[in-house]
C-alpha positions in Angstrom: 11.3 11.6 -8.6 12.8 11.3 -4.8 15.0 9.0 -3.8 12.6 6.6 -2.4 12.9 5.9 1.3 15.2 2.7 1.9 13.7 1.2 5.0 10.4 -0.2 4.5 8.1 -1.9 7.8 4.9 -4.3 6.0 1.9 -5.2 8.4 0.1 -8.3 7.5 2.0 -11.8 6.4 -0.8 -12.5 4.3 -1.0 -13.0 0.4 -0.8 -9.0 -0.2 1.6 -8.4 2.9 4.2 -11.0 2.1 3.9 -10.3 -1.6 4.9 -6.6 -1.6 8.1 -7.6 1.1 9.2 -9.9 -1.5 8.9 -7.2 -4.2 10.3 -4.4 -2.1 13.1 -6.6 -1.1 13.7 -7.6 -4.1 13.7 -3.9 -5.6 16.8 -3.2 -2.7 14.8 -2.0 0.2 15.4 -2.9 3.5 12.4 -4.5 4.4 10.7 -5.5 7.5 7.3 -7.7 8.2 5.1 -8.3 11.0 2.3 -9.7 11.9 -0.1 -9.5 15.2 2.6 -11.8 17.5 5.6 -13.5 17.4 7.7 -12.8 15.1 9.1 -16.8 14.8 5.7 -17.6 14.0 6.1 -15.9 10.7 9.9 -17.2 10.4 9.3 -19.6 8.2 6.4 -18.0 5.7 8.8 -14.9 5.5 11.7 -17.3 4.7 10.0 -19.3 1.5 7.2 -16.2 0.7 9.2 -13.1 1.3 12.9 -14.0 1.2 15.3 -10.6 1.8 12.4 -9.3 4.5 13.1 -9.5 8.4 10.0 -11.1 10.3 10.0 -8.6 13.7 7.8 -7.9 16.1 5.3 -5.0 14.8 6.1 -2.2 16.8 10.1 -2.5 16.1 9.3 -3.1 12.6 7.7 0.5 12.6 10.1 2.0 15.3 12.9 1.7 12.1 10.9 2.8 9.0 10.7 5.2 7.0 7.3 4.2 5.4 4.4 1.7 7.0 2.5 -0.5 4.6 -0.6 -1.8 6.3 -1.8 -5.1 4.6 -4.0 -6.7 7.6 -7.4 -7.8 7.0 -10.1 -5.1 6.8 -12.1 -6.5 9.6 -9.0 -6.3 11.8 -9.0 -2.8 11.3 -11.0 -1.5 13.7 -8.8 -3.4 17.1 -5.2 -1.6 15.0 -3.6 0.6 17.4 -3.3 3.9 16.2 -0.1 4.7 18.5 1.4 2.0 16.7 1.9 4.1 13.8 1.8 7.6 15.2 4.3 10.0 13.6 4.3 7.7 10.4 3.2 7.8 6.6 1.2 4.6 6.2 0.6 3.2 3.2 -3.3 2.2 3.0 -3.3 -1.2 1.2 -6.3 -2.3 2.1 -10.0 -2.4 0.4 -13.4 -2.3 1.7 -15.3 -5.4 -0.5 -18.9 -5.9 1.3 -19.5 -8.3 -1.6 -16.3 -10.4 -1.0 -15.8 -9.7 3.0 -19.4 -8.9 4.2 -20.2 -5.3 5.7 -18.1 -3.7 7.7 -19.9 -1.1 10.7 -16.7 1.8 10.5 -16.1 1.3 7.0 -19.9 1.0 5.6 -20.6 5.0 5.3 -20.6 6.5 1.4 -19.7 9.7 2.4 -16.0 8.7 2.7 -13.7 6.4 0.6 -11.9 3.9 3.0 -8.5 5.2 3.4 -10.7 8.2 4.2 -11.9 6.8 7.2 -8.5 4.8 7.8 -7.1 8.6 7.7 -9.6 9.9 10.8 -8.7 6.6 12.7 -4.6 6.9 12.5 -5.0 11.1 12.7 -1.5 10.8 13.9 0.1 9.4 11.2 0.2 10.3 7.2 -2.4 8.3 5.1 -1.3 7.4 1.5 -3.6 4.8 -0.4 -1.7 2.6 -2.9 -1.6 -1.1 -3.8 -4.7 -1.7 -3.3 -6.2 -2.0 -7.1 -3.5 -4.6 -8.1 -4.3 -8.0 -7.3 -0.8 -9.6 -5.2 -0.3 -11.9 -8.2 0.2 -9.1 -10.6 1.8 -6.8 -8.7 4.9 -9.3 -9.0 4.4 -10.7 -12.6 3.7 -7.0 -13.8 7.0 -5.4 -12.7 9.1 -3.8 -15.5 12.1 -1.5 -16.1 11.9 2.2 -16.9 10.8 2.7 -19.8 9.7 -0.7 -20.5 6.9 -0.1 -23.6 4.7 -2.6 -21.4 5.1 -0.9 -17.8 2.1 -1.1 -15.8 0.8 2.4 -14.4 -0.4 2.1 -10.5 -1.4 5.2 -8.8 -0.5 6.6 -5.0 -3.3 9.5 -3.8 -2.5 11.3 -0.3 -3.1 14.7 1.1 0.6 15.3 1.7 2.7 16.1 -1.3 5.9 14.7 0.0 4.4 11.2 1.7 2.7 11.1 -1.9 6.0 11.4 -3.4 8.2 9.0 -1.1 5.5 6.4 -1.6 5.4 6.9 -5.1 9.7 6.8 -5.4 9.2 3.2 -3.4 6.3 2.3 -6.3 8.7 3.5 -8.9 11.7 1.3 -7.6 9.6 -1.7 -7.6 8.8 -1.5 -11.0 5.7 0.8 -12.2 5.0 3.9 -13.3 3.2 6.4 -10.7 0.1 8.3 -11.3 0.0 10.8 -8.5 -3.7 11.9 -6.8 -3.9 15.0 -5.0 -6.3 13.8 -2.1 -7.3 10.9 0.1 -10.6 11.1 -1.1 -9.5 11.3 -5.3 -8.0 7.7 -4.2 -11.8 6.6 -4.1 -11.3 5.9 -7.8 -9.0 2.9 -6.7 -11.4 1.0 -4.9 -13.7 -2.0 -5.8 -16.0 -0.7 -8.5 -13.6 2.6 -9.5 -12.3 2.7 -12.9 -9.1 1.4 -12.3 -9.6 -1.4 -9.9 -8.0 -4.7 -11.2 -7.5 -3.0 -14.3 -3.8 -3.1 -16.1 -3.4 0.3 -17.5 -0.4 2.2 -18.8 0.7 5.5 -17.1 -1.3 7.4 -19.3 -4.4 5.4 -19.7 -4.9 4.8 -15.9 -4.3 9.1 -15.8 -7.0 9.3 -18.4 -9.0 7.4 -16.5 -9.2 9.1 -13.3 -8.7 12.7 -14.5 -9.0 15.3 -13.6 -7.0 14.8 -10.1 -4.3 12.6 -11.8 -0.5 14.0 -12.3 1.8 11.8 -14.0 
């Protein structure tokens, strides 16, 4: 496995967004968060919810990093600014739920899986879809050491090799095992009603479970 990138910029200071600062931090990243304004407005959330991350304005948060998480709500989406993000791999944490967060015009099109159409929005930057079939509660209860008989499996799908694997090292460091998709659109099998969505699976079950696209 890479060494995983060490500077880290999350968008969103929400439950998910604050969540994986704290566990990135945590795991010895150097982590930034941002939300849509001012980064004092966030000062004090960061503090208590995400202590070790820097609250920043958004576009010096991604001016520094290596690797983009973006954890805003879905409905926010479609006002992002690409440029924002240009030249970046983003991570796509982010679900498309019409049950849970009504229908959603760009996203509401079966031909594509939502980091699919996340992709053709931010065609400037590298799209990698993880985190998004762990709920934020789990994904810092769940963490465990290498090798830990009990380590949960979470998987990272992209269409470039090495932003698949420098997300997957970051995944890794925080405390899972990786399975590794081979497309944007094999990541499909993470969302809302895919076989691994909420699901705690070891490295191996989770691979059985969304073969044939699955390395481990």
């Amino acid at each position: 496995m890479t060494h995983p990138s060490s500077r880290l910029a999350v968008l969103g200071a929400g439950h998910v967004g604050s969540t994986l600062a704290r566990v990135a931090a945590e795991a010895g990243l150097d982590v930034s968060i941002a939300a849509s304004g001012d980064p004092t407005e966030i000062a004090l959330i960061t503090q208590v919810l995400a202590p070790g991350a820097e609250p920043r304005w958004a576009a010096d948060a991604v001016h520094d990093a290596d690797v983009v998480v973006l954890a805003i709500p879905l409905h926010r989406f479609p006002a992002f600014d690409p440029a924002l993000v240009a030249g970046k791999i983003v991570v796509d944490a982010m679900n498309y739920w019409p049950p849970i967060d009504g229908v959603q015009e760009m996203f509401d099109d079966d031909r594509y899986g939502s980091s699919e159409i996340v992709a053709r929005r931010l065609a400037r930057s590298i799209v990698v879809k993880a985190f998004n079939h762990i709920g934020y509660h789990e994904l810092e209860s769940e963490r465990r050491p290498p090798g830990a008989p009990d380590r949960r499996g979470l998987g990272v799908a992209g269409d470039d090799p090495a932003a698949v694997a420098a997300v997957a090292a970051i995944v890794e460091r925080i405390g899972y095992d990786v399975i590794a998709m081979d497309s944007l659109r094999a990541g499909r099998a993470f969302e809302p009603g895919g076989p691994v969505f909420g699901a705690s699976l070891s490295r191996d079950q989770f691979a059985m479970a969304v073969r044939p696209t699955a390395t481990v």
